[in-house]
Backbone as CSV, one residue per row, in Angstrom:
resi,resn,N_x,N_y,N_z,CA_x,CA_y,CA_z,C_x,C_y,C_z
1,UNK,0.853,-1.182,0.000,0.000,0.000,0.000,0.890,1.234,0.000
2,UNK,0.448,2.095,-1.196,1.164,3.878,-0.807,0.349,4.501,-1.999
3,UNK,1.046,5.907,-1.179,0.518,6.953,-1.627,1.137,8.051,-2.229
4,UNK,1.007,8.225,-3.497,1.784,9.265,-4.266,1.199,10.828,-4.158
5,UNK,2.290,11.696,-4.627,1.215,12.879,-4.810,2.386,13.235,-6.326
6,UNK,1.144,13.787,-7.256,1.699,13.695,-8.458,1.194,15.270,-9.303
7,UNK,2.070,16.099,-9.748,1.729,17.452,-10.636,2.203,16.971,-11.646
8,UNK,0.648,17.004,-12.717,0.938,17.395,-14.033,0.876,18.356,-14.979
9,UNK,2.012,18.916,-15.551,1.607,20.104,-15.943,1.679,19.850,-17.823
10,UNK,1.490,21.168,-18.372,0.664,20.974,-19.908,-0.563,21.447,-20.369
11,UNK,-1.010,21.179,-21.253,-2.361,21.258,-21.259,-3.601,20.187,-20.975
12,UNK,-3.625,20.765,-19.906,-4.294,19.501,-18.881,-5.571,19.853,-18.469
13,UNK,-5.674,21.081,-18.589,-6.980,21.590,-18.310,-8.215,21.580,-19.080
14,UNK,-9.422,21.425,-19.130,-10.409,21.708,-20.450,-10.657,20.420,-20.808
15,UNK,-9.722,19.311,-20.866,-9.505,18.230,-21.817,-10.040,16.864,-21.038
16,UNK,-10.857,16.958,-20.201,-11.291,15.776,-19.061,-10.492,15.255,-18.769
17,UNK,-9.489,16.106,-17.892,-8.572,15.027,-17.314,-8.864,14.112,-15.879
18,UNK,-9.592,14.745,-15.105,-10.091,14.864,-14.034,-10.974,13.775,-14.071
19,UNK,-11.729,14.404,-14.996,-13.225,13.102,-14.694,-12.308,11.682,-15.338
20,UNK,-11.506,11.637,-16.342,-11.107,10.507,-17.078,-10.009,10.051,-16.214
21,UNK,-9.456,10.535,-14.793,-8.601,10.179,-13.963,-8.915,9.276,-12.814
22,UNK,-10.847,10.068,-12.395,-11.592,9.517,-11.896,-11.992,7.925,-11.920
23,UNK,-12.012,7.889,-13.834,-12.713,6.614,-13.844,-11.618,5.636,-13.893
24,UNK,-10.156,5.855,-14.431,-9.399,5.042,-14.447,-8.730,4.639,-13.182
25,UNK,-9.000,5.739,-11.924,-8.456,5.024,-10.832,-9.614,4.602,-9.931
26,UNK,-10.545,4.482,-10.523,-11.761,3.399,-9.801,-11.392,1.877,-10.271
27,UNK,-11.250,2.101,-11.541,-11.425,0.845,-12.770,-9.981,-0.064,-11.872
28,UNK,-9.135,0.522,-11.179,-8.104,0.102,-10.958,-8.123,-0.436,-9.393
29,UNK,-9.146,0.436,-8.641,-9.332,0.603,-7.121,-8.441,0.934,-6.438
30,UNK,-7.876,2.024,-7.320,-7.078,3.041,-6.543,-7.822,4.343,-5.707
31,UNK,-7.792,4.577,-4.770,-8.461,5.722,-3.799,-7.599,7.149,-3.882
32,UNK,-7.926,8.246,-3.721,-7.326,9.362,-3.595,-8.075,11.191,-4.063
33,UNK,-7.990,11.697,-4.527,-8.542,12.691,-5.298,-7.419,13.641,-6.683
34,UNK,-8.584,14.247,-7.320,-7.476,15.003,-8.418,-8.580,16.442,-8.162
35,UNK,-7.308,17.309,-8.740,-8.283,18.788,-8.819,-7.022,19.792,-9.781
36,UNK,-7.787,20.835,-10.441,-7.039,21.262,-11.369,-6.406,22.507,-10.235
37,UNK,-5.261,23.061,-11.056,-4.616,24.318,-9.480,-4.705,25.172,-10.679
38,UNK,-4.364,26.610,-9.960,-4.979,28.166,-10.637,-3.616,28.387,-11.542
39,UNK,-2.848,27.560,-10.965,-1.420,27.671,-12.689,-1.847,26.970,-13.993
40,UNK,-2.583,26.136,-14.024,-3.137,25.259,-15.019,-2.932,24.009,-14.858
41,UNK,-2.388,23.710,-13.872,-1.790,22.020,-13.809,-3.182,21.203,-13.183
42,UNK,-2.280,19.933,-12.974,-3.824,19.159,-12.291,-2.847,18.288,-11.249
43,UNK,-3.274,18.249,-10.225,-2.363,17.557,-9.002,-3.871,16.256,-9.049
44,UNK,-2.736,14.914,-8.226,-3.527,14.083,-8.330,-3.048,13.030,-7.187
45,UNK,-4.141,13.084,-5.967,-3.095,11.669,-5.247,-3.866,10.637,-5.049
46,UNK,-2.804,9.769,-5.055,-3.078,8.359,-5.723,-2.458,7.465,-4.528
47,UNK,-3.871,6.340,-3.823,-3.789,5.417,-3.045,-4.248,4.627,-2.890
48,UNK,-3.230,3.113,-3.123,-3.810,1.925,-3.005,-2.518,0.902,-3.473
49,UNK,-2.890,-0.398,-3.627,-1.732,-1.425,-3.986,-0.678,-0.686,-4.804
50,UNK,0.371,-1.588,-4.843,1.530,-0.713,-5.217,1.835,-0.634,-6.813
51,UNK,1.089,-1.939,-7.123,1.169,-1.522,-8.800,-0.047,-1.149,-9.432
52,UNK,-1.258,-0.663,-8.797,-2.247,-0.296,-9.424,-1.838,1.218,-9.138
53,UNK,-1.201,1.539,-8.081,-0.616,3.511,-8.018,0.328,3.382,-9.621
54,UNK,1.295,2.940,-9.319,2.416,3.134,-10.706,1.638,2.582,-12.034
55,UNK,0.405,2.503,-11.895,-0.261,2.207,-13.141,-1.022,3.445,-13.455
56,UNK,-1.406,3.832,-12.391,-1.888,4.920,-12.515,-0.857,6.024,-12.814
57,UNK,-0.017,6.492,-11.997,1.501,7.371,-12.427,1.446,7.371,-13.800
58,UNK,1.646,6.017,-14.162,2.254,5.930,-15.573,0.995,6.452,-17.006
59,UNK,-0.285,6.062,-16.578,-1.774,6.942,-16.928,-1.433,8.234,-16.966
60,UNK,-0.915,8.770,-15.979,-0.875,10.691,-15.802,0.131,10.630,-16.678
61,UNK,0.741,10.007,-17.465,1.982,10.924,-17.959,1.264,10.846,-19.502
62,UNK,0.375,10.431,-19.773,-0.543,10.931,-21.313,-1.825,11.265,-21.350
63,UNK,-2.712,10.808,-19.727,-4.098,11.547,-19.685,-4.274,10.664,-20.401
64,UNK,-6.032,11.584,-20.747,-6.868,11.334,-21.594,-6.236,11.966,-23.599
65,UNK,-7.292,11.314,-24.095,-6.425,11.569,-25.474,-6.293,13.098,-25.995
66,UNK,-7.288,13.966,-24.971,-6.697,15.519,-25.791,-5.917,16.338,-25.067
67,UNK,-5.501,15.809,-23.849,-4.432,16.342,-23.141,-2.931,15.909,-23.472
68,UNK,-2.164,17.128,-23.328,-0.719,17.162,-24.085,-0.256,17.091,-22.615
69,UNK,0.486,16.214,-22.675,1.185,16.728,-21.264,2.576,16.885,-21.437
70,UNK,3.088,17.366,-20.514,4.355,18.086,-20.887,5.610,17.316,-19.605
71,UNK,4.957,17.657,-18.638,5.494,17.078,-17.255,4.525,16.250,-16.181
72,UNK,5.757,15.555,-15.341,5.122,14.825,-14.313,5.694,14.856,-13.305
73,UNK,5.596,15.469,-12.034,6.223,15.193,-11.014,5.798,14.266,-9.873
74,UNK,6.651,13.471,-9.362,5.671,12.523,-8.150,6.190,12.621,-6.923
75,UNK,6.032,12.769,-6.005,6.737,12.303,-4.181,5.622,11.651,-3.495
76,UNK,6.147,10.303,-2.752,5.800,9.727,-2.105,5.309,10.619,-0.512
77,UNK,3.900,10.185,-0.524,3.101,11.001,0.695,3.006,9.545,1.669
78,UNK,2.763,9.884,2.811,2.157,8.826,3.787,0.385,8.516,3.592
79,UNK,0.095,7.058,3.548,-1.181,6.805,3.325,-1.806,7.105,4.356
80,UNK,-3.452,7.289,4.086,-4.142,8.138,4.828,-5.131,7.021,4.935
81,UNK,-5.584,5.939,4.201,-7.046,5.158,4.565,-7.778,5.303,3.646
82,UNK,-7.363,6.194,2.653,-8.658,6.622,1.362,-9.059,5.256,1.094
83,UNK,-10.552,5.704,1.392,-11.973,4.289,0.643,-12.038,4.828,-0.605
84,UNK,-12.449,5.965,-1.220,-12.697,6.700,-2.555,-11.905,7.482,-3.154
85,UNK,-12.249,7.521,-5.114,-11.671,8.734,-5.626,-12.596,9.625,-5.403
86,UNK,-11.758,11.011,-5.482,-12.779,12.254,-5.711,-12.247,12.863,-6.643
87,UNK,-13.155,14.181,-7.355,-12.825,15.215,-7.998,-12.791,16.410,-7.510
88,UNK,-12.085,17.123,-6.884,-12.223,18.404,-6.563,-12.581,19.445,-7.067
């Protein structure tokens, strides 16, 4: 079990990244939330088994298909218990 915290920056905004982040870390039963920040990026943390997170990681680094992404940053956070994703 862990927990990432991950900024992606690009054009990430507009392009459903959020909701399409949503469904892929359900589909996976990964727990955590995503929300877009006022620079344009979209932060996203991600918790649950250890290769359904780095499956997910590896998801954020192309999004959904009309998001360009440019960067990815990740650091390991301490897990918290997340039951659910959210969208902020």
């Amino acid at each position: 079990m862990k927990r990432v915290h991950v900024e992606v920056s690009g054009s990430v905004q507009g392009v459903f990244f959020r909701d399409s982040c949503r469904s892929e870390a359900r589909s996976r039963g990964v727990a955590g939330w995503v929300r877009n920040t006022a620079e344009g990026a979209v932060e996203v943390e991600l918790e649950g088994d250890d290769d359904a997170v780095d499956a997910m990681v590896e998801w954020c680094r192309t999004g959904p298909p009309r998001a360009e992404v440019e960067a990815v940053r990740t650091r390991d956070v301490p897990p918290t218990g997340a039951d659910r994703f959210e969208v902020h």
